[in-house]
C-alpha positions as CSV (number, residue, x, y, z in Angstrom):
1,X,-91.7,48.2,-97.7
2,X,-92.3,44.7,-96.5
3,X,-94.6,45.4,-93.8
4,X,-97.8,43.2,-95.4
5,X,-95.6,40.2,-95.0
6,X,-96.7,38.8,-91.7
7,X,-94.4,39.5,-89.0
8,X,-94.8,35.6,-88.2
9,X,-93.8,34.7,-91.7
10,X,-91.3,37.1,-92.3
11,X,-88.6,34.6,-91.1
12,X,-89.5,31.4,-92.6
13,X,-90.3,33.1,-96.0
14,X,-86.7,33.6,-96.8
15,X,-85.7,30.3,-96.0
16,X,-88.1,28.7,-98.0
17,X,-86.7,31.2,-101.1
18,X,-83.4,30.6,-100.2
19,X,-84.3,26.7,-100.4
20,X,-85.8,27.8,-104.1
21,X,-82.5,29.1,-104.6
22,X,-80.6,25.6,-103.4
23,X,-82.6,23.6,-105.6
24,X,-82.2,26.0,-108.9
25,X,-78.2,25.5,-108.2
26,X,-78.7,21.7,-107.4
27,X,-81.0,21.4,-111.0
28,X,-78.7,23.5,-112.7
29,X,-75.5,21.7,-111.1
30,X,-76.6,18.5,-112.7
31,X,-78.0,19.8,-115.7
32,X,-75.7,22.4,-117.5
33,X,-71.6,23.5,-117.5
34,X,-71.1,25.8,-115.0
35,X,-68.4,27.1,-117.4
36,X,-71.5,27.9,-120.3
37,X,-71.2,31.6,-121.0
38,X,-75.0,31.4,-120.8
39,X,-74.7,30.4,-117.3
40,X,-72.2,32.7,-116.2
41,X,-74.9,35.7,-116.9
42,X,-78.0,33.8,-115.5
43,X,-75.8,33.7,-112.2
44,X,-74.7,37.0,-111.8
45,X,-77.9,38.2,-113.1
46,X,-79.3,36.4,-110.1
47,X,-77.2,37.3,-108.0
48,X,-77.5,41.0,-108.2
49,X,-81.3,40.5,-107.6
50,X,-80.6,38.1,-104.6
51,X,-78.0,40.6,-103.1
52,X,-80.6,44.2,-103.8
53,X,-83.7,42.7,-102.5
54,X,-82.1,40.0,-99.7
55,X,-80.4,43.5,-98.2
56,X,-83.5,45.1,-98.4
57,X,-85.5,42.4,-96.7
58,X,-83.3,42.0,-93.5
59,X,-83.1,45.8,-93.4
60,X,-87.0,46.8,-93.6
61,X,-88.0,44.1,-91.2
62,X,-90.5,45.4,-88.6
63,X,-89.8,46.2,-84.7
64,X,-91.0,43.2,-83.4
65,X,-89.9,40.9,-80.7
66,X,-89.8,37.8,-83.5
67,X,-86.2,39.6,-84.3
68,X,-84.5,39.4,-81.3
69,X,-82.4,42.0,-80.5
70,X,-84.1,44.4,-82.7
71,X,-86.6,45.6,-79.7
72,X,-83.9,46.3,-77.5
73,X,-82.0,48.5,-80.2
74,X,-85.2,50.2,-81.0
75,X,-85.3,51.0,-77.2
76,X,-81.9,52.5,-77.1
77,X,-82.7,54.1,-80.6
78,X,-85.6,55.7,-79.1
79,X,-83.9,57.0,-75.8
80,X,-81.4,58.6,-78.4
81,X,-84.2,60.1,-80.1
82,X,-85.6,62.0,-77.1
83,X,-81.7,63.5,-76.3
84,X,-81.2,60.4,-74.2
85,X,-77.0,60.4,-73.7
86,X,-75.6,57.2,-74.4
87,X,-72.8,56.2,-72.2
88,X,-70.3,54.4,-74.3
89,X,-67.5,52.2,-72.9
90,X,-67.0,49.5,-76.0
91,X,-68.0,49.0,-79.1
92,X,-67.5,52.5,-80.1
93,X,-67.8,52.7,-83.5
94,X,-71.1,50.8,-83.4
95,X,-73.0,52.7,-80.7
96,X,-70.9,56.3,-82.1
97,X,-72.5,55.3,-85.3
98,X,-76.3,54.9,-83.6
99,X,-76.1,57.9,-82.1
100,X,-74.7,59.9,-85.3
101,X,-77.5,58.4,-86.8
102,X,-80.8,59.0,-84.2
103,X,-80.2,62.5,-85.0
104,X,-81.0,62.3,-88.7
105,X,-83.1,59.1,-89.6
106,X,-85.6,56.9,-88.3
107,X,-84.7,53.4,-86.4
108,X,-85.8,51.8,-89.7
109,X,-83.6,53.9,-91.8
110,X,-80.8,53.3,-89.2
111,X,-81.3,48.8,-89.3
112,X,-80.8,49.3,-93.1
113,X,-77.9,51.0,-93.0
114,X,-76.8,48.1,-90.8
115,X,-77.9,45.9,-93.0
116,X,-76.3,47.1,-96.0
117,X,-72.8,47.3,-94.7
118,X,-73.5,43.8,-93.0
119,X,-74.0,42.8,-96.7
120,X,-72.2,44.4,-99.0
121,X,-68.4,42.4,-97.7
122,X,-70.1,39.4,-98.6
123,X,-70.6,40.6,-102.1
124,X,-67.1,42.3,-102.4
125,X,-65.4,39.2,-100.3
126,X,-67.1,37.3,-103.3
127,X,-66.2,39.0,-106.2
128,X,-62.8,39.3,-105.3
129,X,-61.6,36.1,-104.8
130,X,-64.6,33.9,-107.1
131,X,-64.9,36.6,-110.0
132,X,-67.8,35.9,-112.4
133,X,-69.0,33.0,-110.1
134,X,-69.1,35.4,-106.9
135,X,-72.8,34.4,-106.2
136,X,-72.0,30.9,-105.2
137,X,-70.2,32.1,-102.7
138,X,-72.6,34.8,-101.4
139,X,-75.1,32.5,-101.4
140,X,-73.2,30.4,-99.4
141,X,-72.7,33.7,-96.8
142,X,-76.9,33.5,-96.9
143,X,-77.1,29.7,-96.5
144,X,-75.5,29.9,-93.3
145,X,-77.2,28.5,-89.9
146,X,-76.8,32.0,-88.2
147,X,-76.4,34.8,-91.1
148,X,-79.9,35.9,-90.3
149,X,-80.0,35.6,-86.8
150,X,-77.2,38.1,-87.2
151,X,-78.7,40.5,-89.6
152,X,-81.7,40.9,-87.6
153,X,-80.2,40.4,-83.9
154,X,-77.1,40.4,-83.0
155,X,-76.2,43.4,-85.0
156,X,-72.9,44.5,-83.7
157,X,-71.2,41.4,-83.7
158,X,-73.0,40.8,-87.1
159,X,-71.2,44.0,-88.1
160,X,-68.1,43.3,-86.1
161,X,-68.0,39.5,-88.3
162,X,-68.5,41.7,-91.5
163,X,-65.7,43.9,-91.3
164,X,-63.7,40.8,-91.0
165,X,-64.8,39.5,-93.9
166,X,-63.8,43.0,-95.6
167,X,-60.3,42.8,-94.6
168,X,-59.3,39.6,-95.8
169,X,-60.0,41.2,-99.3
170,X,-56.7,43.1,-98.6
171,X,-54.8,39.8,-97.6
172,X,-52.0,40.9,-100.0
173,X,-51.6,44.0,-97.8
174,X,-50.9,43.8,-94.5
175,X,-51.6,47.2,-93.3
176,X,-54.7,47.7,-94.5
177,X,-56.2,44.5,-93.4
178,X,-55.5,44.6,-89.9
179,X,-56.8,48.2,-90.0
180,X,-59.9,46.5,-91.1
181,X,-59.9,43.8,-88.6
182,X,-59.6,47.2,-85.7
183,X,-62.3,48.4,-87.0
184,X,-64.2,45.0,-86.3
185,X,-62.8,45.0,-83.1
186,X,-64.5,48.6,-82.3
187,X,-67.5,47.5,-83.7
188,X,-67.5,44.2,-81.4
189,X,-65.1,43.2,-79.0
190,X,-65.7,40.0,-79.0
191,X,-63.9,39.9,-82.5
192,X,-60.8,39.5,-80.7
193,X,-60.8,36.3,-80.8
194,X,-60.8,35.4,-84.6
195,X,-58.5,38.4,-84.8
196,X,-55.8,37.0,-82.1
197,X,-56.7,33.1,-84.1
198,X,-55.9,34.7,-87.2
199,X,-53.1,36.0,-85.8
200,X,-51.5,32.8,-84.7
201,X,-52.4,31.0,-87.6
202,X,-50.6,33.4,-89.9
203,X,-47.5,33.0,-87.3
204,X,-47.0,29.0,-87.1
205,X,-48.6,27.8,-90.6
206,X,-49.1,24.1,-90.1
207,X,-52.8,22.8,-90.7
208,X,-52.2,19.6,-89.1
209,X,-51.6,21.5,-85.3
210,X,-54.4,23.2,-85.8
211,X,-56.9,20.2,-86.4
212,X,-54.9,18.1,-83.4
213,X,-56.2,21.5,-81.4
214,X,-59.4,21.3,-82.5
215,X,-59.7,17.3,-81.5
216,X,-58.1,18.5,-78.2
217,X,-60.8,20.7,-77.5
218,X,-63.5,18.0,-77.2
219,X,-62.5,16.0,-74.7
220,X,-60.9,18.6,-72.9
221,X,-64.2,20.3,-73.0
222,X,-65.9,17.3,-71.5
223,X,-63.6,16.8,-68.7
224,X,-63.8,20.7,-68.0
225,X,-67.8,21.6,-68.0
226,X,-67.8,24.9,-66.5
227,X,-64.2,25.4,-65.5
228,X,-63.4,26.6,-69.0
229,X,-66.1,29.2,-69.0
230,X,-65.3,30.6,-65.7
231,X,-61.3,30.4,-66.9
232,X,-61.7,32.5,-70.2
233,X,-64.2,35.0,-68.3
234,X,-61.8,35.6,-65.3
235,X,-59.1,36.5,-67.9
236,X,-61.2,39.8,-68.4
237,X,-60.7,39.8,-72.2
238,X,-64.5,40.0,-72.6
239,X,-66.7,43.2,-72.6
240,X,-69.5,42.5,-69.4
241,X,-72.3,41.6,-71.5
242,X,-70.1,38.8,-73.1
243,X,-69.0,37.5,-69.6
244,X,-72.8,37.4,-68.9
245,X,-72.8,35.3,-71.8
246,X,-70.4,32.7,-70.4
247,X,-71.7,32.7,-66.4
248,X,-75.0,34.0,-66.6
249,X,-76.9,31.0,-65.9
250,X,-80.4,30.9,-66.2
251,X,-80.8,34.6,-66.9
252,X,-79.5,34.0,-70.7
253,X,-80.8,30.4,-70.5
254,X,-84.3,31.4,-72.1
255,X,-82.7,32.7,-75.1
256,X,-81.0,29.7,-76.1
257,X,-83.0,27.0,-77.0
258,X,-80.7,24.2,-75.7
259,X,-77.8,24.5,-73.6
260,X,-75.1,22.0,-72.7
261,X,-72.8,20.0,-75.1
262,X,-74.2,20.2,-78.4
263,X,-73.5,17.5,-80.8
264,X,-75.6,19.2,-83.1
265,X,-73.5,22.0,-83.7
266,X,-69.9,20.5,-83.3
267,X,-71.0,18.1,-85.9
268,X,-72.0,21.1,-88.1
269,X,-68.3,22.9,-86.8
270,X,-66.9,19.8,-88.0
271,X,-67.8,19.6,-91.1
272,X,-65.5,22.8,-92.2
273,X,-62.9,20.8,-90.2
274,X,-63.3,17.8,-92.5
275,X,-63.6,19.9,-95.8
276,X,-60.2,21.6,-94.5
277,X,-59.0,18.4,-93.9
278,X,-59.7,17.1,-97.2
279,X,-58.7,19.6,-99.6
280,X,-55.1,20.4,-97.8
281,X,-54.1,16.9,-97.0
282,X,-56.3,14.9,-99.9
283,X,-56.1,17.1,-102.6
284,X,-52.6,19.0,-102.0
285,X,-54.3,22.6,-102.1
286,X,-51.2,24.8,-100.6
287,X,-53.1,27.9,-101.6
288,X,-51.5,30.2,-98.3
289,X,-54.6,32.3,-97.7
290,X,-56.7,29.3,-97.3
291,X,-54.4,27.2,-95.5
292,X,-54.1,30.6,-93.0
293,X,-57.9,31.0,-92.8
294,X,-58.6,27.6,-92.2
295,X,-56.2,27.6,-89.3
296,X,-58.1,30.7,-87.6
297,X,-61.6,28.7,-87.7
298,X,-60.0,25.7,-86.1
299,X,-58.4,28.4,-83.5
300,X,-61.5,30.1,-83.2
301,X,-63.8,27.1,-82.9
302,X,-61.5,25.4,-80.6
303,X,-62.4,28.0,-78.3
304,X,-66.0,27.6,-78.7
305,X,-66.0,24.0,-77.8
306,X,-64.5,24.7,-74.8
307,X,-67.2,27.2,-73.6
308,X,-70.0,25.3,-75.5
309,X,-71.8,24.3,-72.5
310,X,-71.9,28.4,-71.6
311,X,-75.9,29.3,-71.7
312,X,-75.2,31.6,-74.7
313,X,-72.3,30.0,-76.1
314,X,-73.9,30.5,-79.6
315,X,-72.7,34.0,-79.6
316,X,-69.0,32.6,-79.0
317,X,-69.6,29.7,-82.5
318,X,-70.7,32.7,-84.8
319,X,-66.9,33.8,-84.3
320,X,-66.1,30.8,-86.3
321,X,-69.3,30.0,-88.2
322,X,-68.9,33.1,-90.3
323,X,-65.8,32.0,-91.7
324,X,-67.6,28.3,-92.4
325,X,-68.6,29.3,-95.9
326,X,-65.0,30.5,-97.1
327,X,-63.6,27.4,-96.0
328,X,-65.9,25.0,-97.4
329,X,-66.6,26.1,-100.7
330,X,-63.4,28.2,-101.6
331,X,-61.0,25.3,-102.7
332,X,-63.7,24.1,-105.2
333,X,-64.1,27.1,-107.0
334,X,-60.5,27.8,-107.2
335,X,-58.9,24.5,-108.3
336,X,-59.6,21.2,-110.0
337,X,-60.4,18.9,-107.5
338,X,-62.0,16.2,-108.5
339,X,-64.7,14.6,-111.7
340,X,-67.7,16.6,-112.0
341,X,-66.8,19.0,-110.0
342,X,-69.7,21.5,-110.1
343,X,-72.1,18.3,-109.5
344,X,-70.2,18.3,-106.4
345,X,-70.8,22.1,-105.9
346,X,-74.5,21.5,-106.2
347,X,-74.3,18.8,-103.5
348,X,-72.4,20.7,-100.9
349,X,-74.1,23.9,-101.0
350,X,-77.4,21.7,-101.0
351,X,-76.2,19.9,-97.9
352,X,-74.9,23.1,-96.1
353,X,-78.0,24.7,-96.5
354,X,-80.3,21.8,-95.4
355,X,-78.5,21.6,-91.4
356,X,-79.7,25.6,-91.7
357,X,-83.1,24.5,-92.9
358,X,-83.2,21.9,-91.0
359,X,-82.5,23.4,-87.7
360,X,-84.3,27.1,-88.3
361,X,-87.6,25.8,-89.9
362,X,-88.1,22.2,-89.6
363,X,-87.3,21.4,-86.1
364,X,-88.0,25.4,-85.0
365,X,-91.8,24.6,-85.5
């Protein structure tokens, strides 16, 4: 569908209409009432056209070695094609699903299937808990530094993060969210950990523990280097290929662009930690789903810091990066917080944008 788009530009053409995007909510942030009945329809008018053709987008991408991962699931795709078996020892409901699905559609067919149900939580996450302002929020899903990279690479633990999302839309019950977050498991294993963080946050409920623990883990990551790495992977909780990502050296060096301690990124980590910070302890928010969430990103990224000089560690900060959105931008669309509050709206989804901008276009060239 896409396919005259140049497989070079396919990337950096939906950050620069996603940066469109950013400055049409910035404009209209300091321009209008976000409240204006008028305004209300423009947004979810555009948001149903973002959320259609964005889905399409990612999911009609080319096979090309620009996305990553794609190749290599084409490859596999391909084997499956020919009556290649499969032998599956994790992630079943992911590969089960690609092998269900080689026998009746092409590889293209198969990525926007992917692609849809890597989407559409975003949109229900959204509409649940922002109603008629729902795109702010998914466009805060799109804004992020990795949502991409995991719509057109990793693809199971894109899915695996996805399910997630879906089962905190059933935080009222129990059951069913924690069936969700076992089917996010099986589509990733690596999901265990902002399962078990989630876990533990919903067990002791203090957000002040959790952002000592997330201070803890930079220094303690400092002092460790590598120790931590080869700790958590000796603990076996990790499928192979994710241990390869923690001890693998220089043979998953070449597909991170920078590895050792990176100030970059924990400064991006921390700014969730602040905007936690702020809202629970500034502005007395005691809303419990937030206050539980926001523990399980601390948990989560706490563990990433501690690995973060691992040559893929990036793989290990998407486990909390996809919850970033949620805990910046939730507070402000469901209490008063502060003057001019959809001014400041404008700013931070501006400024959470740029760092992905910033880091994916500008300093990528």
């Amino acid at each position: 569908m896409f396919d005259f788009i140049p497989v070079s530009s396919y990337t950096t053409l939906q950050y620069n209409i996603l940066l469109l995007i950013t400055v049409v909510i910035l404009l209209h942030a300091f321009s209008y009432n976000i409240e204006d009945q008028k305004s209300v329809y423009f947004f979810n008018i555009l948001g149903i056209i973002v959320a259609v053709l964005y889905t399409l987008y990612i999911g009609q991408r080319q096979v090309n070695y620009r996305f990553g991962d794609t190749v290599n699931y084409n490859q596999a795709y391909q084997l499956l094609v020919n009556g290649k078996d499969l032998n599956i020892t994790k992630d079943y409901l992911f590969n089960y699903m690609m092998v269900a699905s080689s026998k009746v559609m092409s590889v293209r067919s198969f990525f926007q299937i992917v692609d849809v149900l890597y989407i559409i939580p975003c949109v229900v996450f959204s509409k649940k808990y922002f109603g008629k302002y729902w795109f702010f929020s998914f466009f805060m899903f799109l804004a992020s530094f990795s949502f991409w990279s995991y719509g057109v690479n990793g693809l199971r633990n894109g899915l695996g993060t996805a399910a997630f999302i879906l089962g905190l839309c059933f935080y009222s019950q129990k059951i069913w969210m924690y069936g969700i977050f076992l089917v996010s498991y099986f589509f990733h294993a690596s999901l265990v950990i902002p399962i078990v963080a989630f876990v533990l946050s919903g067990i002791y409920k203090n957000p002040k523990i959790y952002i000592y623990i997330w201070l803890a883990s930079i220094p303690l990551s400092l002092a460790g280097g590598s120790a931590w790495t080869n700790f958590f992977a000796s603990l076996g909780f990790a499928e192979d290929r994710t241990q390869g990502y923690l001890t693998g050296g220089e043979q998953y060096a070449e597909q991170f662009s920078q590895t050792g301690f990176r100030w970059d990124f924990l400064l991006y980590s921390f700014s969730a930690v602040f905007a936690g910070w702020y809202y629970i302890f500034k502005k007395n928010v005691t809303d419990s789903f937030y206050i539980h969430l926001f523990g399980a990103y601390c948990i989560s990224n706490a563990f990433w810091v501690l690995v973060i000089g691992a040559a893929f560690s990036n793989r290990f900060a998407y486990l909390s990066w996809f919850i970033m959105p949620i805990v910046i931008i939730y507070p402000l669309f469901r209490y008063k917080l502060i003057a001019d509050q959809y001014k400041a709206i404008g700013l931070v989804i501006a400024a959470y944008f740029m760092f992905t901008y910033l880091m994916n276009v500008i300093l990528a060239k």
